[in-house]
N, C-alpha and C positions, 0 to 999 in steps of 0.2 A: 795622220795618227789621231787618233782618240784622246780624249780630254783626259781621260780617267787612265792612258795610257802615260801621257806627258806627268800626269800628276804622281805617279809610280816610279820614273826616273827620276821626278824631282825630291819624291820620299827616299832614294838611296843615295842620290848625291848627298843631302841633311845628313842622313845615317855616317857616310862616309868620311864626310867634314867635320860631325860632332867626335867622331872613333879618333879622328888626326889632332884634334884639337886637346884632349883627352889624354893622349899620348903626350904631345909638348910640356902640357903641365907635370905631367909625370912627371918626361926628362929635368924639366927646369927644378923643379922641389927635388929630384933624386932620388925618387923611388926606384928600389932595386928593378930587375928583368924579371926575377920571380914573381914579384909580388904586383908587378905590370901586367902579367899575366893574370894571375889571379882577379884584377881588376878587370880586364877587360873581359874573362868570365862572367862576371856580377852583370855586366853592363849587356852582355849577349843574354843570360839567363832572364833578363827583366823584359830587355827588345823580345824574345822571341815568347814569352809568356802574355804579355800585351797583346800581341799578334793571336796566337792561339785562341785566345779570348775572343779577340773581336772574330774570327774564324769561327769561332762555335756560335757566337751570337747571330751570324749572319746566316750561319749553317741552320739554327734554330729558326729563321725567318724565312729561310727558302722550304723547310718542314712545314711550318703554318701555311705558308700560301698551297702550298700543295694540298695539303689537308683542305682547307676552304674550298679549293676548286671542287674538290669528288665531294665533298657536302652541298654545295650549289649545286654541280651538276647532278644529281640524285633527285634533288627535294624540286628543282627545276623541271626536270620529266614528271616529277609526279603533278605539278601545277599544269604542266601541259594537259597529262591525263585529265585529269579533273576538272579545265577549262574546255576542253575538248576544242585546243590549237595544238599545230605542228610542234616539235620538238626545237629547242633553240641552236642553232648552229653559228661556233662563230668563224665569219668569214676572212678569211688570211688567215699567214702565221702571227702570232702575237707571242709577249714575251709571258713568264707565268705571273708578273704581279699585272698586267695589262690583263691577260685573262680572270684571274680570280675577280679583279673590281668587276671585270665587263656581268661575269657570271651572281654577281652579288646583288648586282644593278638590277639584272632580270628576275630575279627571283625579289624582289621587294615590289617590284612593278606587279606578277603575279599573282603575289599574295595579296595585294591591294585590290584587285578585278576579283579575286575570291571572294574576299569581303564582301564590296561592293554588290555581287551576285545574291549573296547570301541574306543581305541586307536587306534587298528589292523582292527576293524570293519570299523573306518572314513576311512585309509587309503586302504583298498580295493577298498574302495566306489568310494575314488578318480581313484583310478590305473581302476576300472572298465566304469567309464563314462570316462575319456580319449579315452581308450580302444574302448570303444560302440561307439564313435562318429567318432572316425578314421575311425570303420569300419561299422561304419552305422547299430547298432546292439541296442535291448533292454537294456535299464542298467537291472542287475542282481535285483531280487526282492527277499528284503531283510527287515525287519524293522528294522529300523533306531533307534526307539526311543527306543527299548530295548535292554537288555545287550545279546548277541548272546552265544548262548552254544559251547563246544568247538565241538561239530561235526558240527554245522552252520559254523562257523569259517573256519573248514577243508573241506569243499565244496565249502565256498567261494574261499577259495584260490585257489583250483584246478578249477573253474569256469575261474578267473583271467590269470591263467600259460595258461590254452587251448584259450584264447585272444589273449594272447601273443606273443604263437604260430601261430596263424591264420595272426597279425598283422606283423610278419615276412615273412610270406608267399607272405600277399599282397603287402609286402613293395617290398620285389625281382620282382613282378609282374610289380608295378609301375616303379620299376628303369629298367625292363628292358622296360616297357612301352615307359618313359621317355628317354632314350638313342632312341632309335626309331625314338621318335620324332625329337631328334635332329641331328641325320642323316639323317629325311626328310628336315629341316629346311638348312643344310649346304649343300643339294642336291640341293633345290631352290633358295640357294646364289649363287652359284654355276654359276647354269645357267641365274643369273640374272645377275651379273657381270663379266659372261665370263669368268674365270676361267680357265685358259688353262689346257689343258690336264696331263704337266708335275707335274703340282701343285698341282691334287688332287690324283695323285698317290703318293703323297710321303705322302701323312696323310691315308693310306690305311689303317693300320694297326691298325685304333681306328675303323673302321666302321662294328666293330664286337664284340660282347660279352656286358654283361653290369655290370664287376666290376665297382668300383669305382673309379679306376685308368682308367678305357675305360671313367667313366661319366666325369671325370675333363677333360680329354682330350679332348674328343666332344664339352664339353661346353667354352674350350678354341676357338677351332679351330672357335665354333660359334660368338663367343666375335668380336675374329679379322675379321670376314666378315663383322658384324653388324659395324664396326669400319671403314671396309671402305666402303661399303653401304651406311652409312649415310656422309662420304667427298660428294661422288656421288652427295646423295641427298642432299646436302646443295647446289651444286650446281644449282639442279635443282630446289630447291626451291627457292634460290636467282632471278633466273629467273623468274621465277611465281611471284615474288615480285614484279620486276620490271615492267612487264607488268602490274600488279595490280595497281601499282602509275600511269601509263598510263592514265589505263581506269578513276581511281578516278579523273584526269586532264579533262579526257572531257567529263566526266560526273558530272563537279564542286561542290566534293566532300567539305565538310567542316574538319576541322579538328579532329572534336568532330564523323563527319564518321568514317574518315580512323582509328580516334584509337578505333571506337567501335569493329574491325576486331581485336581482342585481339591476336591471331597464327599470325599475323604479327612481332610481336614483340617476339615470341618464340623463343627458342635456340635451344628446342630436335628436330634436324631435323631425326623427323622417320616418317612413312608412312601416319600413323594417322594425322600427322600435315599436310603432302602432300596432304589428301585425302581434308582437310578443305581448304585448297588453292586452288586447283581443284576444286572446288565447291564453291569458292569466284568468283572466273574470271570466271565461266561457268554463273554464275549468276549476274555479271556487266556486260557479255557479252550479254547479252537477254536484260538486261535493258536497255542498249546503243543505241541496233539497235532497241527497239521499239518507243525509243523516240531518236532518231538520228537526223531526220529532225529538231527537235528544239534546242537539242543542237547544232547542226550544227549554227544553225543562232544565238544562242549565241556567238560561237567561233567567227561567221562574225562579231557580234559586237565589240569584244571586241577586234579584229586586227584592224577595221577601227578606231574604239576609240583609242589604243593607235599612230596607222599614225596621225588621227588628233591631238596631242598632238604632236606629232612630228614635224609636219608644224607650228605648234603655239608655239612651242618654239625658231624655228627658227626667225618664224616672227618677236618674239621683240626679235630678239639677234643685238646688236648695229654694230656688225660686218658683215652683210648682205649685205650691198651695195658696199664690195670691192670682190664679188661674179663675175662671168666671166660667159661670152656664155650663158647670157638669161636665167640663171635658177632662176630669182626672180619670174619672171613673170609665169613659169609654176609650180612653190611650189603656188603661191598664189592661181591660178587658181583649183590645187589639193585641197589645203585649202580649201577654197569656196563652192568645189563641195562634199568633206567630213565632211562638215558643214550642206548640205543640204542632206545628205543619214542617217547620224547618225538618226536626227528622223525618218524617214522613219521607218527604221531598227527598230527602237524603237516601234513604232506604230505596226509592222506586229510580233514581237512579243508578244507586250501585247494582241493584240486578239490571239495568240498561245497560249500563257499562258494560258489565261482565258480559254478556253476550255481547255485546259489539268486540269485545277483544278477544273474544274466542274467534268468530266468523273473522276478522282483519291480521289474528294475528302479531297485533303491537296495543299497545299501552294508546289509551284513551288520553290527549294531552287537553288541559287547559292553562294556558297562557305559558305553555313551556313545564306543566307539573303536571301530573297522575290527578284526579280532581280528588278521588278521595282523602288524597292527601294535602289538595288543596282545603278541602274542609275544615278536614282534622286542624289544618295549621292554621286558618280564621277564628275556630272555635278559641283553640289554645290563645292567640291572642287577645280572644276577649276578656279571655278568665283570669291572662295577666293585666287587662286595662284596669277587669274590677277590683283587682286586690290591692292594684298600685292606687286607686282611688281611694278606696278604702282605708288604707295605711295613710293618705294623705288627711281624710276625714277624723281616721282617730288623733292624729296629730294636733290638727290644729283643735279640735275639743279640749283635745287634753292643755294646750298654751291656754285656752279661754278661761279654762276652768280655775288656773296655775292665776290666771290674773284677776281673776273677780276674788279668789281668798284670799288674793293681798290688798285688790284696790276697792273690791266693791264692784256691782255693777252696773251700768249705765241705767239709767229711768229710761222705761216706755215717753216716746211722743203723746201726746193729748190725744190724737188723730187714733193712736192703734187703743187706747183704753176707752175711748168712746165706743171705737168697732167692736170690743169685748161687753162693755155694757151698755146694750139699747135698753135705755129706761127714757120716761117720759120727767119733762121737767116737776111735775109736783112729785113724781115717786123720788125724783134726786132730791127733794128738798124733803123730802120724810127720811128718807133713807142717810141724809147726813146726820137729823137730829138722833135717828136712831143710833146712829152708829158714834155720835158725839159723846152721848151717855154712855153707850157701852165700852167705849174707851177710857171711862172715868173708873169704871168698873175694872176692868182687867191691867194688870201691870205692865203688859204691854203690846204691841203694834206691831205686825206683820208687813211691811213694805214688799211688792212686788216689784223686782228693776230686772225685765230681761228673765222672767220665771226663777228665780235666785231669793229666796226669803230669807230676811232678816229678822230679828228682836230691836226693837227703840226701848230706848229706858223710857221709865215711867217719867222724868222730866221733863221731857217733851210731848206731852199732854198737858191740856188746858188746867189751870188751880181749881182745885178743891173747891164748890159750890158755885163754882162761876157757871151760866148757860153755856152752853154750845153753841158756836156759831156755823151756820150752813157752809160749804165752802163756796158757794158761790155768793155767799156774803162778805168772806172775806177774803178773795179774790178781787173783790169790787165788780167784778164781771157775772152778765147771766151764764147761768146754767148751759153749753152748745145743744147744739140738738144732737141726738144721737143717732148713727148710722143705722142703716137698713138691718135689720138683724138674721132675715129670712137668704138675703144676696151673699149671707157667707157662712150661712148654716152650712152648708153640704163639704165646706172644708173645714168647719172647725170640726164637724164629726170626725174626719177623717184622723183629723189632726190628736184627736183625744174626745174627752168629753167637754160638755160647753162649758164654757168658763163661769164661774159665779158674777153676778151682776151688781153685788152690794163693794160698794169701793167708798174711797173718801182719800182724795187728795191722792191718790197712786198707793193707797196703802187697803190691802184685803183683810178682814177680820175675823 
């Protein structure tokens, strides 16, 4: 007998002994027959509800297993399909939770070699378009979206390994390609930089073979040419710069030009950059001499333009008339005559112009502006320099003037009324006594301080019948000699008329 069989009689015997046991208590307490009854109802209603219970739970579990098997065995055929193995059979009778584990077991084992297929099959895929595009080859055709059998699998791979091989092959090809080339390249440094003789025999021994140890060395050796190649060439390009600021000068480039020229401002000086610079200046070079004649007569304007500023700043500098040897008069005369060429020059340009921008089409620029409206706007600033000068000259006149009628004005130096009267020592010593007397005579005395005349009272004239004394008698000192009078003729003309020569003591009479 069965384990589960014994444990069933020994489940009703319990039943049995508990029902008896159940009963006695009754009798003993004295519960009626009826209501013993009723009791052992209660006690049947609860036993057989328990049971039922566990009967549906059990009934519910032989459902589930059932269920799982026709889910395994379903999903299990179709992994067979798909693995492309036999269908799973199981051998003997088994019980249905013995079957469903057995069928659960298979179907996770399956789906894990799916995996596994699927996995190996991406990663071919990958290693083979690598592979294909290195070497320029069809990717291997394969589909993708099903699980591959393992003899697909084992041709893929051997499809992969013979790439692999092939991609070795060309790789040796390339590097010895590549070495090659860069013993042509270090041949043409070579000779481009001169390269003396002793210097390339001593790197002899890389210009052969194409390990890897020859390729680092070649591509060394190349580094350091291109290293000083490009010193070379910065120098040469530095020149090409400079000449480029040249042309841009007289072909009155604007700003917003020269940095359109973007390789101007580069660092990498290699060939590439050279070639764009050589083809900057080759191409400011045609533009210049096709239009040269006009720039030309801009450049004329704009040197005579700045001379005439030059002459007109001189003009009002207050310091001009202590100028020597006649050269007021031939600045003014240049003045004058670069006063009367500026338009000129202006006019034979604007009809230049204007035919230039009819035949091109656009606006004539100088420095980023239409030039005749560069003109106009130089002129105009001149006209505001002279007025704001001007306004500044009336000012301070007008402070000078504001101070000598309060304080007086400062005495001439000895030096500047000597240069006003060149007289000889005896004409000064006539010319005091003359003018001693006539001071006795007149009420009073004219002092000159800074061209500013005054009245002295009659007090300060010598008394009544007393002689005159010469002022260089009562100086204690001789008479100076007096300056050249001929060496500053041609500025006092200028200046006014010549000044009178009878003086006495800084006072004019």
């Amino acid at each position: 007998m069965r384990r589960s069989e014994v444990l069933a009689e020994e489940s009703i015997v319990c039943l049995q002994k508990a029902l008896n046991h159940l009963r006695e208590i009754w009798e003993l307490i004295g519960i009626p027959e009826d209501q013993r009854l009723q009791r052992t109802e209660v006690v049947k209603k609860h036993i057989k509800e328990l049971l039922d219970m566990m009967i549906a739970e059990e009934e519910s579990l032989k459902e589930r297993l059932i269920k799982s098997i026709s889910v395994c065995q379903k999903e299990l055929n179709t992994l067979c399909s798909e693995l492309h193995v036999e269908p799973f059979q199981e051998e003997g009778e088994t019980t249905i939770l013995q079957l469903e584990k057995d069928l659960r077991t298979q179907v996770e084992l399956m789906r894990k070699q799916k995996k596994e297929r699927k996995q190996e099959l991406k990663l071919l895929q990958e290693q083979d378009q690598e592979l294909c595009e290195i070497l320029c080859m069809p990717h291997y055709d394969i589909d993708s979206a099903s699980v591959p059998s393992l003899e697909e699998l084992n041709q893929f791979r051997q499809h992969v390994t013979t790439l692999r091989e092939t991609k070795l092959e060309m790789q040796k090809s390339q590097n010895e390609a590549v070495c090659e080339g860069l013993r042509t390249q270090i041949r043409e440094l070579w000779d481009r930089l001169q390269i003396p003789e002793e210097e390339r025999e001593a790197v002899a021994t890389i210009m052969s073979g194409s390990k890897a140890k020859v390729r680092k060395a070649l591509q060394l050796e190349v580094d350091r040419l291109e290293e000083l190649k490009m010193q070379n060439m910065k120098k040469v390009i530095e020149a090409i710069r400079v000449e480029l600021v040249q042309y841009w000068d007289q072909c009155f480039y604007s700003q917003e030009q020269r940095q359109a020229f973007a390789p101007f401002c580069a660092e990498d000086y290699t060939e590439s950059l050279l070639q764009l610079h050589d083809a900057e200046i080759v191409r400011l070079k045609n533009y210049y001499e096709v239009h040269k004649e006009l720039f030309e007569g801009v450049q004329k304007w704009e040197e005579t333009w700045r001379l005439f500023l030059e002459f007109e700043r001189k003009a009002s500098d207050p310091n001009r008339f202590t100028n020597r040897g006649g050269n007021l008069l031939k600045e003014e005369k240049q003045r004058a005559k670069l006063q009367k060429m500026l338009p000129k020059l202006e006019e034979e340009l604007k009809a230049r112009i204007e035919l230039w921008e009819q035949e091109h089409s656009k606006a004539f620029m100088v420095n980023g502006q239409k030039f005749m409206e560069y003109v106009a706007e130089q002129w105009e600033m001149h006209r505001l320099e002279k007025e704001r000068a001007k306004q500044e000259r009336q000012l301070k006149n007008k402070k000078q003037t504001e101070t000598e009628m309060l304080y007086g004005s400062a005495p001439r130096t000895p030096s500047k009324r000597r240069g006003l009267a060149p007289n000889t020592p005896g004409k000064a010593r006539k010319l005091n006594t003359t003018t001693m007397s006539n001071a006795t005579a007149n009420s009073s005395i004219r002092p000159i301080f800074g061209g500013t005349v005054y009245h002295s009272p009659v007090s300060r004239l010598p008394p009544s019948g007393s002689k005159p004394v010469a002022a260089s008698t009562c100086s204690g000192k001789k008479t100076p000699r007096t300056g050249r009078h001929g060496a500053n003729k041609e500025n006092l003309e200028l200046n006014g008329s010549i000044l009178s020569a009878r003086t006495f003591k800084g006072f004019q009479i």
